[in-house]
VEXZATI-182697 format. One record per atom (N, C-alpha, C, CB): x, y, z; atom name. Coordinates in nm, 2 decimals. Glycine has a CB too. Layout:
[[X,Y,Z],'CA']
...
END
This chain:
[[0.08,-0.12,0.00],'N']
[[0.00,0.00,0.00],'CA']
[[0.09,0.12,0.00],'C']
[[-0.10,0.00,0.12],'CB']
[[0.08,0.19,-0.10],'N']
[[0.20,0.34,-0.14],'CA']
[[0.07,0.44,-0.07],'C']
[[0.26,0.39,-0.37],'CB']
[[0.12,0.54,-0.07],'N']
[[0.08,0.67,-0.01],'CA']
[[0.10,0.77,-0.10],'C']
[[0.15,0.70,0.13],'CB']
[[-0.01,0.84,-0.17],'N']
[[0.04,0.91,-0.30],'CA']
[[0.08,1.06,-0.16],'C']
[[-0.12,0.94,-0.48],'CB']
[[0.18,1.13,-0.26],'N']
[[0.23,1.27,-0.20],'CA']
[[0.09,1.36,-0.20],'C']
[[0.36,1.35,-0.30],'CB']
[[0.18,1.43,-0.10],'N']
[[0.06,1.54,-0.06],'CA']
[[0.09,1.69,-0.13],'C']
[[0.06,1.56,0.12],'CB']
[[0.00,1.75,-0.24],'N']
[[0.04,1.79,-0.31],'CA']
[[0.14,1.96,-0.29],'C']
[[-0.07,1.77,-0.36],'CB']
[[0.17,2.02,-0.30],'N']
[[0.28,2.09,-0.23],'CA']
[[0.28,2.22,-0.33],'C']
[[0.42,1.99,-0.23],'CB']
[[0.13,2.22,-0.39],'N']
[[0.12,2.36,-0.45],'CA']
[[0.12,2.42,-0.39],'C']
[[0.05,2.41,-0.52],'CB']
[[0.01,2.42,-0.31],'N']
[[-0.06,2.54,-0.25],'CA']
[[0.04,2.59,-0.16],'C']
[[-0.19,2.50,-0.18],'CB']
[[0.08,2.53,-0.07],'N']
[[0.19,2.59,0.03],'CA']
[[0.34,2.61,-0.05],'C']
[[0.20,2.48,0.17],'CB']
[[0.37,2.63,-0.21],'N']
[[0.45,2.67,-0.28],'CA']
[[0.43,2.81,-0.29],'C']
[[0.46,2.61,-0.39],'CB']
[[0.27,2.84,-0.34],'N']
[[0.21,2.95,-0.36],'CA']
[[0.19,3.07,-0.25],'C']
[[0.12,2.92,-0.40],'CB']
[[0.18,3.00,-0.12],'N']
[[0.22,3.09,-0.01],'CA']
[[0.36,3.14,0.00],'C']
[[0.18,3.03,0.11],'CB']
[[0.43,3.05,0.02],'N']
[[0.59,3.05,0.04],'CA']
[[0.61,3.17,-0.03],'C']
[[0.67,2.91,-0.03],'CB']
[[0.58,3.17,-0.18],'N']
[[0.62,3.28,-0.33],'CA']
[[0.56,3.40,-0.32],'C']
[[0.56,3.23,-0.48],'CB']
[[0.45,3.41,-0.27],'N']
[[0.35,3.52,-0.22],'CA']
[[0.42,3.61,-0.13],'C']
[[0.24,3.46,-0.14],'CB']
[[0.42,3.50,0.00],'N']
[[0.52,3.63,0.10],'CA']
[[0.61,3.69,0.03],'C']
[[0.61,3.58,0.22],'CB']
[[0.71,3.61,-0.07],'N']
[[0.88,3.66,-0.13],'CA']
[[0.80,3.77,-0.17],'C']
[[0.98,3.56,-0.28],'CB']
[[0.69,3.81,-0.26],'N']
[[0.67,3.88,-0.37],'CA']
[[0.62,4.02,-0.32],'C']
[[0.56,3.80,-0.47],'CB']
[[0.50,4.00,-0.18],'N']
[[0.47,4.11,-0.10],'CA']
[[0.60,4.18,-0.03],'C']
[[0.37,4.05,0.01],'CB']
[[0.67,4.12,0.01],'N']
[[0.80,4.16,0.10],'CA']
[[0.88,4.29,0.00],'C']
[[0.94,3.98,0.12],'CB']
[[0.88,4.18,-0.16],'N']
[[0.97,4.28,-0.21],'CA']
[[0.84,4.40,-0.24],'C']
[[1.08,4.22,-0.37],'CB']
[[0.80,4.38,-0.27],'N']
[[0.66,4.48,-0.36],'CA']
[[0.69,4.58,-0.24],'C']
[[0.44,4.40,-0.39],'CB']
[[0.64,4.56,-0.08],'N']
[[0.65,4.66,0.04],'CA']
[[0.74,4.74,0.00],'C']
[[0.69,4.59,0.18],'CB']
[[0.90,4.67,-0.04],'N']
[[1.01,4.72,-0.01],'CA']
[[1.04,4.82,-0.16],'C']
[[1.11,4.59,0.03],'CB']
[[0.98,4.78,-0.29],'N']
[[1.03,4.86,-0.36],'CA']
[[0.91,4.99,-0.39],'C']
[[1.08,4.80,-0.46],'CB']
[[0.83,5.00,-0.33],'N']
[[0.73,5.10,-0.30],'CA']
[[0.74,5.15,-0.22],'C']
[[0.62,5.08,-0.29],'CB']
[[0.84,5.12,-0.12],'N']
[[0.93,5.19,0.00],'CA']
[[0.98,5.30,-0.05],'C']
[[1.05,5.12,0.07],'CB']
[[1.06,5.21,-0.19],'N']
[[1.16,5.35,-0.22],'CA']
[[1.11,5.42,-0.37],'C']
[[1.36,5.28,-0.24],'CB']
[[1.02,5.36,-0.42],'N']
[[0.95,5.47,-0.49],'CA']
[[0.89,5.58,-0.44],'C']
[[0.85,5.41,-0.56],'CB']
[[0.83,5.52,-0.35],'N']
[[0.75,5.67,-0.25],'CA']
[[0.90,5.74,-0.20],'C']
[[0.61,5.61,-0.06],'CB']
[[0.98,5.70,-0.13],'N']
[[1.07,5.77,-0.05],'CA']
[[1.17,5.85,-0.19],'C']
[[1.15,5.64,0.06],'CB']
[[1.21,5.84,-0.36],'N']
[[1.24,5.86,-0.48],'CA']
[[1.19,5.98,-0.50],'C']
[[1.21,5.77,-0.56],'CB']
[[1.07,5.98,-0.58],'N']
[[0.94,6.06,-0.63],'CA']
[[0.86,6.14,-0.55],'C']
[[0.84,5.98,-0.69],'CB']
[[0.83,6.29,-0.54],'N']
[[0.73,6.29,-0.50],'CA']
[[0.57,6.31,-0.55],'C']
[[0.76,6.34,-0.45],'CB']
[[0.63,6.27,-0.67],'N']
[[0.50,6.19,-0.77],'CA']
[[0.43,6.13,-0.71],'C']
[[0.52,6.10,-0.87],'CB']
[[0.52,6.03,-0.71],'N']
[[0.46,5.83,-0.67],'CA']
[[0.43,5.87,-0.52],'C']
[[0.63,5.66,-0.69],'CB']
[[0.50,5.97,-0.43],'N']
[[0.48,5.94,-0.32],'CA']
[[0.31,5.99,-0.31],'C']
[[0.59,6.02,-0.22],'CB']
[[0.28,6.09,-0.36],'N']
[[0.18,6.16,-0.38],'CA']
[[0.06,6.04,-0.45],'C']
[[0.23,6.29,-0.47],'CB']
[[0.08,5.99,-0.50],'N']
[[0.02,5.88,-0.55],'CA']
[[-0.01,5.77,-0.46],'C']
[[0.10,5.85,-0.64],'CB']
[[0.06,5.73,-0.37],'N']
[[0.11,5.61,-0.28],'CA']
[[0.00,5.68,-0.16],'C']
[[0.32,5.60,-0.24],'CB']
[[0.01,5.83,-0.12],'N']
[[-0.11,5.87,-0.04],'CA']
[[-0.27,5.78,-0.04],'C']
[[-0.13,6.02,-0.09],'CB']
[[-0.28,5.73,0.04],'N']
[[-0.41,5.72,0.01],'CA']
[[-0.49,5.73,0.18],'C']
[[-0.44,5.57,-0.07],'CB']
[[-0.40,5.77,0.25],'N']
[[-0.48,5.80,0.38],'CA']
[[-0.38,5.92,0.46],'C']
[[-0.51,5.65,0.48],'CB']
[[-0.42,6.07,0.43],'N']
[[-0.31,6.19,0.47],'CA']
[[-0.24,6.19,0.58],'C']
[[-0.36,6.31,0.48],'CB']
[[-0.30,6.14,0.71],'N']
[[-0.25,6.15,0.84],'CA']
[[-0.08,6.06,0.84],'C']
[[-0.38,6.07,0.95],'CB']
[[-0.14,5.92,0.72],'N']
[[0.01,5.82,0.74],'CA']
[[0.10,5.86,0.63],'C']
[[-0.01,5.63,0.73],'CB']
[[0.03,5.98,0.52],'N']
[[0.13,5.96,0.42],'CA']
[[0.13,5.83,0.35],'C']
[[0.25,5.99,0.48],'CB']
[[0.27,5.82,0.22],'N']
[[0.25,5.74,0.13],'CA']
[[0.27,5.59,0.24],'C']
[[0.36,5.77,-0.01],'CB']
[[0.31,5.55,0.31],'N']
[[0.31,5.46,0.38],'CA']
[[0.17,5.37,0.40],'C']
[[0.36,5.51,0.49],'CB']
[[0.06,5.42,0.39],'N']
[[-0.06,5.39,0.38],'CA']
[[-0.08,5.35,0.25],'C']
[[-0.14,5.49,0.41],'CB']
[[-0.05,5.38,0.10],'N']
[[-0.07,5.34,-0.03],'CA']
[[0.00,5.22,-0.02],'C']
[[-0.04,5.45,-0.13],'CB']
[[0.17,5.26,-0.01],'N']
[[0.28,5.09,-0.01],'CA']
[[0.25,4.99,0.08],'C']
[[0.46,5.10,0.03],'CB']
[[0.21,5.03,0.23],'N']
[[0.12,4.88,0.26],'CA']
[[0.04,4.87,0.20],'C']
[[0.06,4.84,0.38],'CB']
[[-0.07,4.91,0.20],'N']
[[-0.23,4.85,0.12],'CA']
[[-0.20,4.80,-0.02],'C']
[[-0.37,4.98,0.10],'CB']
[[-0.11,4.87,-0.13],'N']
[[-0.08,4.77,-0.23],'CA']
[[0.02,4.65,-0.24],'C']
[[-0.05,4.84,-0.33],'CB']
[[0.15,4.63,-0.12],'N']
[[0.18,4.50,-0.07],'CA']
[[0.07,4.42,-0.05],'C']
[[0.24,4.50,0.05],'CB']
[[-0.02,4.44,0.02],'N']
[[-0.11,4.32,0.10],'CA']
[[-0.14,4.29,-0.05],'C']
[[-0.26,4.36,0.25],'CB']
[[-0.20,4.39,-0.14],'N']
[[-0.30,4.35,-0.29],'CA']
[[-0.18,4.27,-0.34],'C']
[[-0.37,4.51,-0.41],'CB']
[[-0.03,4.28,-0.36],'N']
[[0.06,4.21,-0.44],'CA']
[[0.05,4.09,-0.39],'C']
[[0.20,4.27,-0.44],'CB']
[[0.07,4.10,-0.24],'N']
[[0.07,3.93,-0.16],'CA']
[[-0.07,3.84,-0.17],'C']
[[0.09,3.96,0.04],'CB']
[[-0.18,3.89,-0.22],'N']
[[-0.32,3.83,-0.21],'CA']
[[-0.30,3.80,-0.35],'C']
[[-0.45,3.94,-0.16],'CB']
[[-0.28,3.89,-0.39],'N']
[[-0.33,3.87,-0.57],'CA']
[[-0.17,3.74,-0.62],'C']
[[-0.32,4.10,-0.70],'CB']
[[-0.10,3.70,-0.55],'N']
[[-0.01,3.65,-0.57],'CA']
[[-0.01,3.48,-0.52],'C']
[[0.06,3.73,-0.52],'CB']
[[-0.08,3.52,-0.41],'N']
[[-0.14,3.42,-0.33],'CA']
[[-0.24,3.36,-0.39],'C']
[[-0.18,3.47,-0.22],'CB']
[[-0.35,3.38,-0.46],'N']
[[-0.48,3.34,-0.52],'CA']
[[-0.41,3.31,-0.64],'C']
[[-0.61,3.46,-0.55],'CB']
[[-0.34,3.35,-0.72],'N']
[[-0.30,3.31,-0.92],'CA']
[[-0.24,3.18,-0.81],'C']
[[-0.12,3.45,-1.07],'CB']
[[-0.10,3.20,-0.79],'N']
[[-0.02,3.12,-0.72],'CA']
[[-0.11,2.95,-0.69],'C']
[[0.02,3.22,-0.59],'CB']
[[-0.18,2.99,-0.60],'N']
[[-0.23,2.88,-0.57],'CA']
[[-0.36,2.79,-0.67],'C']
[[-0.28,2.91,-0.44],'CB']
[[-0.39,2.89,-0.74],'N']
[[-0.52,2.84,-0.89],'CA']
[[-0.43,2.77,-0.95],'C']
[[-0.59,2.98,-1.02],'CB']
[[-0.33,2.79,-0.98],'N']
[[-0.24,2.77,-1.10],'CA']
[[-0.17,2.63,-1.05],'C']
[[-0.12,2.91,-1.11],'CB']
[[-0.15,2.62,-0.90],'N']
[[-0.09,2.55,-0.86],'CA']
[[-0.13,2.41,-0.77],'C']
[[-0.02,2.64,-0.82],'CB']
[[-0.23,2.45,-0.74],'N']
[[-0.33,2.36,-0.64],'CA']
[[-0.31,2.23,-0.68],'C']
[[-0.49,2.40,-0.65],'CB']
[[-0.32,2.13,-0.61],'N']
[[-0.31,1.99,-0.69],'CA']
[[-0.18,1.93,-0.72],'C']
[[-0.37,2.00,-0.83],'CB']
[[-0.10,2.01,-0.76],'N']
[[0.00,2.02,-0.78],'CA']
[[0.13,1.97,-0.74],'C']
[[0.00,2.08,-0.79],'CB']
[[0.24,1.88,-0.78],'N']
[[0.37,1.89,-0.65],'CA']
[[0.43,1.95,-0.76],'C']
[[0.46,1.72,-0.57],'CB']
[[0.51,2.09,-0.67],'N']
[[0.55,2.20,-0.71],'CA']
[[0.70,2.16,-0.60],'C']
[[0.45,2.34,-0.69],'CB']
[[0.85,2.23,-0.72],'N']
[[0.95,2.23,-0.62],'CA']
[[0.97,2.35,-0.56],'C']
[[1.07,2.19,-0.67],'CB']
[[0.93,2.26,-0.43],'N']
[[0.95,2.35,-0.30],'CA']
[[1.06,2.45,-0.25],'C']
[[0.94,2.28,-0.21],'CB']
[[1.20,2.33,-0.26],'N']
[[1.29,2.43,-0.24],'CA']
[[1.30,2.53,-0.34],'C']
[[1.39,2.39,-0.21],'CB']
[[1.29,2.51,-0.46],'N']
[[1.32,2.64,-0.57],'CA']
[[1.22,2.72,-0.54],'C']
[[1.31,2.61,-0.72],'CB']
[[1.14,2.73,-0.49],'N']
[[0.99,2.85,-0.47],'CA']
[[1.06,2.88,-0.31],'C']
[[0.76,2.75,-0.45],'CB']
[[1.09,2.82,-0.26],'N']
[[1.13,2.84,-0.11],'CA']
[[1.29,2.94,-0.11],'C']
[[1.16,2.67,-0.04],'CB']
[[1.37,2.93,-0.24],'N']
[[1.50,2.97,-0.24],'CA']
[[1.47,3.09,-0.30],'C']
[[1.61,2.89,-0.30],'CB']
[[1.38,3.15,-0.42],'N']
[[1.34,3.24,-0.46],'CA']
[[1.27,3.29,-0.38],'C']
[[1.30,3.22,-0.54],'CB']
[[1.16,3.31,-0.29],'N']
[[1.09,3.36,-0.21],'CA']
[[1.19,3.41,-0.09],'C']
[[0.99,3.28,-0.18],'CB']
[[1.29,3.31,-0.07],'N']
[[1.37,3.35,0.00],'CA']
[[1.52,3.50,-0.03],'C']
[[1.40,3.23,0.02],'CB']
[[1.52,3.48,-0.16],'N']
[[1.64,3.58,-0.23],'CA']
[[1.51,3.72,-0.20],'C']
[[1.71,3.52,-0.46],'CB']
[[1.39,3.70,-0.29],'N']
[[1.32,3.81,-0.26],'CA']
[[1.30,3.93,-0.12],'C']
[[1.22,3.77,-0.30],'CB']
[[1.24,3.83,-0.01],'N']
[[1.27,3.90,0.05],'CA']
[[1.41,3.93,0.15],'C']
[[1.18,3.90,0.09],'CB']
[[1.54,3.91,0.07],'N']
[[1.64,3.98,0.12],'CA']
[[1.69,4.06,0.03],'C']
[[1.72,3.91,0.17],'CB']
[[1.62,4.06,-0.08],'N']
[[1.67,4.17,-0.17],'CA']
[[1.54,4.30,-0.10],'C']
[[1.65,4.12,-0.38],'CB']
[[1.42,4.29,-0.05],'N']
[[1.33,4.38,0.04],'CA']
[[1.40,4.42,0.11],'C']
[[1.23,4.32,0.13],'CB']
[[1.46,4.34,0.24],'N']
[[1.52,4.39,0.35],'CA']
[[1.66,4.50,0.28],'C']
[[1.56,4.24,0.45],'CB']
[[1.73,4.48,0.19],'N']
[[1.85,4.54,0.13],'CA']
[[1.83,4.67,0.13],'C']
[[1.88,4.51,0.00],'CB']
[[1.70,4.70,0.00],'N']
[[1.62,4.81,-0.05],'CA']
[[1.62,4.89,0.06],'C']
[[1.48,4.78,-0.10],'CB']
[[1.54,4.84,0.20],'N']
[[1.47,4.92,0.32],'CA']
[[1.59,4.93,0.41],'C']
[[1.34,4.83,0.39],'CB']
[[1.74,4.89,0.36],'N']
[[1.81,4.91,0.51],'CA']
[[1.83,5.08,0.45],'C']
[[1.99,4.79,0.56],'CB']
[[1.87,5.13,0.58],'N']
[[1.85,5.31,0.54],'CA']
[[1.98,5.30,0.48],'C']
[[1.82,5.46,0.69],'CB']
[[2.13,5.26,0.51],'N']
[[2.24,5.32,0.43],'CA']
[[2.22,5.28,0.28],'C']
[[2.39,5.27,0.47],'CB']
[[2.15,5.20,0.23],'N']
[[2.15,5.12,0.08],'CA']
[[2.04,5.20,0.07],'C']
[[2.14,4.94,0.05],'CB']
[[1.97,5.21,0.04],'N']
[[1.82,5.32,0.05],'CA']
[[1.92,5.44,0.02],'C']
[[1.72,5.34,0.24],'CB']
[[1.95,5.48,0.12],'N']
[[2.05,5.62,0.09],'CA']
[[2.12,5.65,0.04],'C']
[[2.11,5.65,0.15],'CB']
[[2.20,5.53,-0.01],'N']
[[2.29,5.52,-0.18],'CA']
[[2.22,5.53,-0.28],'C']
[[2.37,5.41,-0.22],'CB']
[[2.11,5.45,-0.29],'N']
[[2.05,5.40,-0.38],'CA']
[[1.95,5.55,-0.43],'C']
[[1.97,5.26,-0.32],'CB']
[[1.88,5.62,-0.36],'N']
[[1.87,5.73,-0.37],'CA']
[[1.92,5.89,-0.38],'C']
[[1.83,5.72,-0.33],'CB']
[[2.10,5.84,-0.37],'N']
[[2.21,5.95,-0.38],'CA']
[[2.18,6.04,-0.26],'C']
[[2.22,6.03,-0.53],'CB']
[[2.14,5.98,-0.15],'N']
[[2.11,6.08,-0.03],'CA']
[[2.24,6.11,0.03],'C']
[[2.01,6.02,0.09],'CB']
END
């Protein structure tokens, strides 16, 4: 009696999700913090400033990432560590973006 696998989309599609929200947070960090276009844009609630637009469109990058992700994937045995190593590079290329001295180069501050 074999045991078929347990399929390993869905929790690929989370894994990839977070990577994708993390960076999306992080480079809407520095679009708003760049432009004050985009920052002006990124406003969507005045008291928090653009900080209010780059979360609320992370969470939409991480959801809407999350839902394809897992449609696409459901059922599925997906490799984990390669969704797991990518998700993983993403959000440390996030964390990079958001440390303030690379931020600060990266913006010629």
């Amino acid at each position: 009696m074999t045991q078929e696998p347990i399929p390993s989309g869905g929790a690929a599609a989370a894994i990839l999700a977070a990577g994708l929200g993390c960076f999306a947070l992080a480079a809407l960090a520095v679009a708003g913090d760049a432009s004050k276009a985009i920052a002006h844009l990124l406003t969507f609630y005045v008291p928090t400033g653009p900080l209010s637009g780059v979360t609320t469109l992370a969470i939409v990058v991480w959801l809407a990432a999350w839902l394809l992700g897992h449609r696409l994937w459901r059922g599925q045995n997906v490799a984990t560590r390669r969704t797991a190593l990518v998700s993983l590079v993403l959000v440390m290329l996030g964390f990079v973006l958001t440390f303030p001295p690379f931020e600060d180069l990266l913006l010629g501050k």
